[in-house]
C-alpha positions in Angstrom: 109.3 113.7 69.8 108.1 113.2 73.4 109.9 114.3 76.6 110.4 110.3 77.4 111.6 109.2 74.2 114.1 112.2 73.6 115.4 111.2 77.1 115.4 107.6 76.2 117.7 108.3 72.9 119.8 110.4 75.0 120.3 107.6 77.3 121.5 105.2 75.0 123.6 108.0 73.0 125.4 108.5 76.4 126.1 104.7 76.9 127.5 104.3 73.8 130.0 107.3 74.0 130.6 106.6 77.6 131.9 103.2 76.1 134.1 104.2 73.5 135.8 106.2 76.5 136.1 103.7 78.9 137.8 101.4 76.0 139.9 103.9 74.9 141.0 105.3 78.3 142.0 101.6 79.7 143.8 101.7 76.4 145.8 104.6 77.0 146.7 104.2 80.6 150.3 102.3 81.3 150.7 99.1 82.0 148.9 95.5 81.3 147.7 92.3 82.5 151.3 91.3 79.9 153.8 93.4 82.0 152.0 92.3 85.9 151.9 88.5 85.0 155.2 88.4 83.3 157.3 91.4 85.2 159.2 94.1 84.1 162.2 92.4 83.1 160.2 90.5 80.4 161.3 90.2 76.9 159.5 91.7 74.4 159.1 88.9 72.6 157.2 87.1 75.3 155.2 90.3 76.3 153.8 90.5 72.8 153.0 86.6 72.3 151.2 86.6 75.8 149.1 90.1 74.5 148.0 87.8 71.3 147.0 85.4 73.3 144.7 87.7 75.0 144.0 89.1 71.8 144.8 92.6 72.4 147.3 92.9 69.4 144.0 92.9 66.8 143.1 96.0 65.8 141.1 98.5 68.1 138.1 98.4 66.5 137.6 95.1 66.1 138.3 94.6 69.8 135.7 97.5 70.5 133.3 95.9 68.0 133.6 92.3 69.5 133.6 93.5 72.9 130.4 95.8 72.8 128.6 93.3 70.4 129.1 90.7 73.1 128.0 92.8 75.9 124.8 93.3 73.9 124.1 90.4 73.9 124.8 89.9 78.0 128.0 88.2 77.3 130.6 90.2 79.6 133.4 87.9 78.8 135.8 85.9 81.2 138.4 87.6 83.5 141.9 87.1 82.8 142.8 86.7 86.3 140.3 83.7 87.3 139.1 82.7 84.2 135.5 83.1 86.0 132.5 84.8 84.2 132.8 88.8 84.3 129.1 88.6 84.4 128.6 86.2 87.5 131.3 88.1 89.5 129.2 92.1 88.7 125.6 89.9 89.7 127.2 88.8 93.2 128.6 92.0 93.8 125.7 94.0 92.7 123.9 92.3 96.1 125.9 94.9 98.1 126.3 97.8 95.9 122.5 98.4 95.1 120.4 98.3 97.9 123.5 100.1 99.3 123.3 102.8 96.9 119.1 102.9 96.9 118.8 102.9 100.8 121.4 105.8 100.5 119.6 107.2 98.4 116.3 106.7 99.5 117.1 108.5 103.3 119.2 111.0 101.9 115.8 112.4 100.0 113.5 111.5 102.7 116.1 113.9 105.2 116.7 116.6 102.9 113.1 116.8 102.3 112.5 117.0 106.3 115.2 119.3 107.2 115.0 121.7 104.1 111.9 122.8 104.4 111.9 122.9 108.2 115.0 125.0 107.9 113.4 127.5 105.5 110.0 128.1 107.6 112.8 128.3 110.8 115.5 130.6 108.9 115.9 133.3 111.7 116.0 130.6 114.6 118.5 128.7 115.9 117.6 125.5 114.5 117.5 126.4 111.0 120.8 128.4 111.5 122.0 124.7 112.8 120.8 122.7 110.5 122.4 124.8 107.5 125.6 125.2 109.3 125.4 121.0 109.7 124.5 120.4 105.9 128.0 123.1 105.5 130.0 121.1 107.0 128.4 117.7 106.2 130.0 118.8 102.4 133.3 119.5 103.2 133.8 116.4 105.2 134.6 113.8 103.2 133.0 110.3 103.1 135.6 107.9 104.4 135.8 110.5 107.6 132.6 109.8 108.1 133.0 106.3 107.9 135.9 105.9 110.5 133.7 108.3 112.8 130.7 105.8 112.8 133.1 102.6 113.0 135.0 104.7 116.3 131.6 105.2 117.8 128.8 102.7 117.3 131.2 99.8 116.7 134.7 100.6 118.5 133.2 102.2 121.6 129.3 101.4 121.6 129.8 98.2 120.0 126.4 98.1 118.7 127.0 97.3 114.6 130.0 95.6 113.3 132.5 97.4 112.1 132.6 95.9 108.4 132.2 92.7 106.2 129.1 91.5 105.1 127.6 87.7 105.8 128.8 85.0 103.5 125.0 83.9 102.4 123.9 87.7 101.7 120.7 88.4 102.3 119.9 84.9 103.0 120.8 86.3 106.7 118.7 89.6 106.0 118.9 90.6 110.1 123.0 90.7 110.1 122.9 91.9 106.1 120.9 94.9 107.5 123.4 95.5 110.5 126.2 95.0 107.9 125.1 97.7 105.6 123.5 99.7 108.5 126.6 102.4 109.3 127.8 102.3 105.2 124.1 103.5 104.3 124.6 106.0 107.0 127.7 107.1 105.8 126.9 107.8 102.3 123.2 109.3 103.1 125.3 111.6 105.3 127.1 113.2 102.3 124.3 113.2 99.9 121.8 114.4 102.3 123.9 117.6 103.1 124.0 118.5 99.4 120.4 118.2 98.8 119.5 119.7 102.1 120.9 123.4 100.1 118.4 122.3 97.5 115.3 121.5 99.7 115.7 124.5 101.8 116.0 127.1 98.4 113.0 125.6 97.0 111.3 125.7 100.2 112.1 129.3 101.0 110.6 130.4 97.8 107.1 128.8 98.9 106.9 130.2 102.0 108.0 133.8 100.3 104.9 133.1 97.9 101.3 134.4 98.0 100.3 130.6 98.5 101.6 130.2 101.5 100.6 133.1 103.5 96.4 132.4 102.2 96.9 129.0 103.5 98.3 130.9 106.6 95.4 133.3 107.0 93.4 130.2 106.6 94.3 129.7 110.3 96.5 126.1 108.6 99.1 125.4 111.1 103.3 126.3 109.7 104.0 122.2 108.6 100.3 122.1 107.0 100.5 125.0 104.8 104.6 123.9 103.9 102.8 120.3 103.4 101.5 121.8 100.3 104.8 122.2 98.8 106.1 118.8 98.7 105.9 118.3 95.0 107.4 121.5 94.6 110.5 120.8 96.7 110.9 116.7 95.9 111.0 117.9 92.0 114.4 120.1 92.1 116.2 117.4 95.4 114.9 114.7 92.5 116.8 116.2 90.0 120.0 116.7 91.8 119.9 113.1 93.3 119.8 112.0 89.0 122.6 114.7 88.6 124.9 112.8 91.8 124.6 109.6 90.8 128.0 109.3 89.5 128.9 110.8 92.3 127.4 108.4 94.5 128.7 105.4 92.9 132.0 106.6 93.4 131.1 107.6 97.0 130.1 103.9 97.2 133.6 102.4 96.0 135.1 104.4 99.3 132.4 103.0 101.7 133.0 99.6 100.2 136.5 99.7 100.7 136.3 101.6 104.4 133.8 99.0 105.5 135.1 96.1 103.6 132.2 95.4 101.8 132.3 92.9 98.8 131.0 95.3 96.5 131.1 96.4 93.1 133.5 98.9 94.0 135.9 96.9 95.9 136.0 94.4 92.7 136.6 97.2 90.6 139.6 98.6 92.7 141.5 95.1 93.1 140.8 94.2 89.6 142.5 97.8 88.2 145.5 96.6 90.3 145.7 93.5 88.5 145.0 94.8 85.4 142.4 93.0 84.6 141.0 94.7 81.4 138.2 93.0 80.1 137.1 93.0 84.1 137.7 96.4 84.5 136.0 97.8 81.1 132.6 95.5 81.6 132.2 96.6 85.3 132.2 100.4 84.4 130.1 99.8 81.4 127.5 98.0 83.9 128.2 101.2 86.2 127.5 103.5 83.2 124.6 101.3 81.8 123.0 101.5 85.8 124.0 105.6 85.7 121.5 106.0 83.0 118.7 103.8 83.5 118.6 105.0 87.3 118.4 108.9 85.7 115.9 107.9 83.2 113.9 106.2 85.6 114.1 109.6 88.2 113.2 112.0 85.1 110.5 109.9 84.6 109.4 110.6 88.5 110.0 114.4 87.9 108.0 114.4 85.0 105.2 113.3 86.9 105.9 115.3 89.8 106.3 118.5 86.8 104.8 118.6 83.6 105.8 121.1 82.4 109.7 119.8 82.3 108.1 118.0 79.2 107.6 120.8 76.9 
């Protein structure tokens, strides 16, 4: 079996467990959509006719059954809330939440790259003693702290970038979309960038310890030429960890939605967990889940290229 089709059944094996534990943790946890529109003082009587209306007193199977055979089939279901289509409300959020996580993404990389290996040929200066003490300290600090520290300073005091929201027609208005997303992006490429920067400047060290780099040094190739050579070497392992975060980063991005009041998926998810809106709650972390994978596939399928020999 190939590298990309063992990773592709891997995929969908992780989806599918990933959903059985969604539905059976939303199962387990306290409280429902019953008990919040009716109160705690509601009979039982009425809490259990109100539950069959929603059909949650069938079997848990069958509601596991139903529910992943319709999402199959792109059919998210209704909320119980707004009686709106689960799969209309994740599409409009997903407008934020993407390019938010890929542009995050994208400059976290591109940094780490940049300051990792300039940190490794500069070990025993004071820049690369800076730069590792920065990515140290850029991982204990959380996210929303970064956050309120760009909102106090470019939009409190410089007053450069708004301070939150995003424009009512999207990216229709792509100038103010960009300045909407601009200190969010910045936020969450912060937080990633300081883990990978560990990784880029490891990878980076052991190039410039290797034979490879001092020829192309005694080829009279300038410091950044010879360390040029080593960009597939260092993007492979940063690649890697970015698949490994990605969890990780969608959960940074609920926090950055909800510090900048972005209408994200994040923010959704976090109102519609307080209403207890289950159907809601269980498609939108599938969809999370579904995106997990398909964005890790899609960066093994880079390190493959960049590393054949992860195949074998």
């Amino acid at each position: 079996m190939s590298g990309v089709a063992r990773r592709l059944l891997v995929a969908i094996g992780g989806v599918i467990a990933s959903s059985v534990l969604v539905f059976v943790m939303l199962r387990v946890l306290p409280g429902d959509i019953a008990t919040t529109r009716l109160g705690v003082e509601a009979t039982p009587d009425a809490l259990a006719e109100l539950r069959g209306e929603y059909g949650f007193d069938r079997p848990l199977v069958v509601q596991y059954v139903d529910w992943i055979r319709n999402a199959a089939s792109g059919d998210l279901g209704n909320s119980l809330v707004t009686g709106d289509a689960i799969r209309s409300d994740i599409v409009a959020r997903l407008d934020v939440t993407l390019p938010l996580v890929f542009l995050s993404s994208f400059i976290a990389v591109a940094l780490a790259m940049w300051v990792g290996r300039r940190a490794a040929v500069r070990r025993k200066r004071l820049i690369g003693a800076v730069a590792t003490t920065i990515a140290q300290v850029g991982i204990a600090v959380p996210t929303f702290v970064i956050g309120v520290v760009l909102i106090t300073v470019f939009a409190v005091q410089l007053r450069v970038l708004p301070a939150g929201g995003f424009p009512t027609n999207g990216w229709r208005e792509p100038l103010q979309a960009l300045r909407s997303i601009f200190l969010p992006v910045a936020a969450l490429a912060a937080t990633q960038a300081a883990v990978l920067v560990r990784f880029a400047r490891s990878q980076a060290l052991d190039f410039v310890a290797s034979d490879a780099f001092r020829t192309a040094r005694s080829a009279g190739r300038s410091v950044d030429a010879a360390l040029s050579t080593a960009r597939r070497l260092v993007l492979s392992p940063v690649l890697g960890v970015t698949a490994l975060q990605l969890s990780t980063l969608l959960t940074g991005a609920v926090v950055v939605e909800s510090v900048f009041a972005l209408p994200g998926l994040g923010s959704m998810l976090v109102r519609d967990i307080a209403n207890r809106d289950l159907p809601k709650v269980q498609s939108t972390l599938l969809v999370v889940v579904v995106l997990v994978f398909i964005l890790r596939f899609i960066v093994d399928f880079i390190n493959d290229r960049l590393d054949p020999r992860r195949l074998s």
